[in-house]
N, C-alpha and C positions, 0 to 999 in steps of 0.2 A: 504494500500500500504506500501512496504518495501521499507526503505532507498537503494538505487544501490550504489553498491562497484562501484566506481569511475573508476576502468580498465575494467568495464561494461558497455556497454551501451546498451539496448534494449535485442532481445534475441539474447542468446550465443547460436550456435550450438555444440551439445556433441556426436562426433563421437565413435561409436564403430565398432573396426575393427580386425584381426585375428592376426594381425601383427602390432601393435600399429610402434614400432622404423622403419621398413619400410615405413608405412602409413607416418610417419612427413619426409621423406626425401625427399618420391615424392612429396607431397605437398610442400616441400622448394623448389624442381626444378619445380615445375609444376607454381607453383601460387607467387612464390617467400613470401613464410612464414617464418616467423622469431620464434625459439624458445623461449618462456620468460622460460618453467620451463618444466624440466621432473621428475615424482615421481616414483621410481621403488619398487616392491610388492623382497621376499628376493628371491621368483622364478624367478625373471624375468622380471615377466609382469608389462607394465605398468598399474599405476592402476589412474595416471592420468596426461595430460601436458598439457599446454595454450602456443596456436603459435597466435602470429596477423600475418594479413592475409588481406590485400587490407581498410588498416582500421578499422578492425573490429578484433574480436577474435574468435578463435573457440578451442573446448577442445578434445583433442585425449586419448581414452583409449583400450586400450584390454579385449577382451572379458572376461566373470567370469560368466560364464555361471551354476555355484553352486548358483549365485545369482542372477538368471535370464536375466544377463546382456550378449545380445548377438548379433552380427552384422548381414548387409545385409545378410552375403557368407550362415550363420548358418538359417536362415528365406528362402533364395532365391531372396532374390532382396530388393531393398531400397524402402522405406514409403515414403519419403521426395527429391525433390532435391535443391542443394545448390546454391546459383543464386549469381553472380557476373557483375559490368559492369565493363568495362577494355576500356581502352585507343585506344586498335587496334586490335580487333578481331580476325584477321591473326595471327597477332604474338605472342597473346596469344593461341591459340588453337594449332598454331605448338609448341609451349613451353611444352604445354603438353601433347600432342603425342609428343614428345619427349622425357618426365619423363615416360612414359610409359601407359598412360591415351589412351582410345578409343574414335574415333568421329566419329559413325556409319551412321549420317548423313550430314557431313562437317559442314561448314559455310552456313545458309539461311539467304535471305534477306522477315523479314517475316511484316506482312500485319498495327501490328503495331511501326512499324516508327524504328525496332532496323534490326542488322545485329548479326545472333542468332545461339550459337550451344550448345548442349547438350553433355557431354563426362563422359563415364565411365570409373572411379579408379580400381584399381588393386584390391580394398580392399571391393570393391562391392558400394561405393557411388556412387550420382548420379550427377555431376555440371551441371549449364549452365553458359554460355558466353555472354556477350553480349556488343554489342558498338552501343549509342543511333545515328541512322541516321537521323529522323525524329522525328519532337514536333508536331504532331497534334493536333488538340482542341478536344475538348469530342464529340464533334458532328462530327467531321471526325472520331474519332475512334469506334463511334456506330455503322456510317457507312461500315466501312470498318468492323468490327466482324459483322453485319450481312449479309455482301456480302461471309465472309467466312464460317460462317456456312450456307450459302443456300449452298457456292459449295459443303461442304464436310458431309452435313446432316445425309444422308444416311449413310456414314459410320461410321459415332459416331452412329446413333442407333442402327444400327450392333453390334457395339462393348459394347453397354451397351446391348444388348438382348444375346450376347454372355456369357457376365458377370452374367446377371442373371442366364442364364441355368445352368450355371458353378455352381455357389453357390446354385441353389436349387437343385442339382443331387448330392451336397458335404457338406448337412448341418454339419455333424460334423468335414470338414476339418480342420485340423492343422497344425500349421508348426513346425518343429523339434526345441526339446529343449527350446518349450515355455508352461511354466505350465498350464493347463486348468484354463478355469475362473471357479468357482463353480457355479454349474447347467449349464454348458455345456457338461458334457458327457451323 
């Protein structure tokens, strides 16, 4: 194990986005993030900045896609999404539909014990929201995921038999601008 830089703690998410100085603005209106540092490359581009952000830190860069370094927008969609709790749900989620973020499915109040929404950046990331309504005990929370996945079974196997057809009809698919692994072509 390595000593942690002390403005560390745990993991740091390191965003790459197409528009790095756009990306830290929404984010400052959106989630209310505080700049510590921006490094700029002599083109322009950021090549790195540290904003805290609800307590914690996250690092914003622009894409360099000579060095394989490349965002959701450049892939097609995000790997990961960024999970926040917040104080008051409502008023975070109109904050950021209002910096410009999407929330394709509002505000749910979902099974375990939070009040939860999911919103997509400009920049192609992916948040979620959430503000804890309910502490259940592990035994009411077993219960309730298995009462949701009986209701909704059927559709999650759908959607993994979807997934597989998908991929075994597309064994050499790629996504743009990401070098092959060796022995994959």
């Amino acid at each position: 194990m390595s000593t942690p830089v002390s403005d560390y703690q745990g993991v740091t998410p390191h965003l790459i986005v197409r528009d790095a100085k756009a990306a830290i603005e929404v984010y400052k209106n959106a989630f209310g993030a505080d700049v510590v540092n921006i490094y700029e490359g002599p083109e322009g581009r950021v090549w790195f900045s540290e904003l805290t952000l609800n307590g914690g830190r996250i690092i914003v860069s622009d894409e360099f896609p000579e060095f394989g370094v490349v965002s959701p927008a450049t892939l097609g969609g995000p790997s990961v999404t960024l999970h926040m709790y917040v104080d008051n749900i409502d008023d975070a989620v109109g904050r950021a539909i209002a910096a410009g973020l999407q929330a394709p499915w509002g505000v749910k109040d979902m099974h375990w014990g939070d009040d939860y929404s999911q919103l997509d950046d400009p920049f192609g990331h992916k948040w979620s929201l959430a503000t804890r309504r309910v502490d259940y005990s592990q035994a009411e929370l077993d219960a309730k995921h298995e009462h949701f996945y009986e209701q909704y079974k059927h559709e999650i196997a759908r959607a993994g038999q979807y997934a597989d057809e998908w991929a075994a009809a597309h064994p050499k698919a790629r996504r743009p601008n990401v070098p092959p692994v060796p022995g994959d072509l």
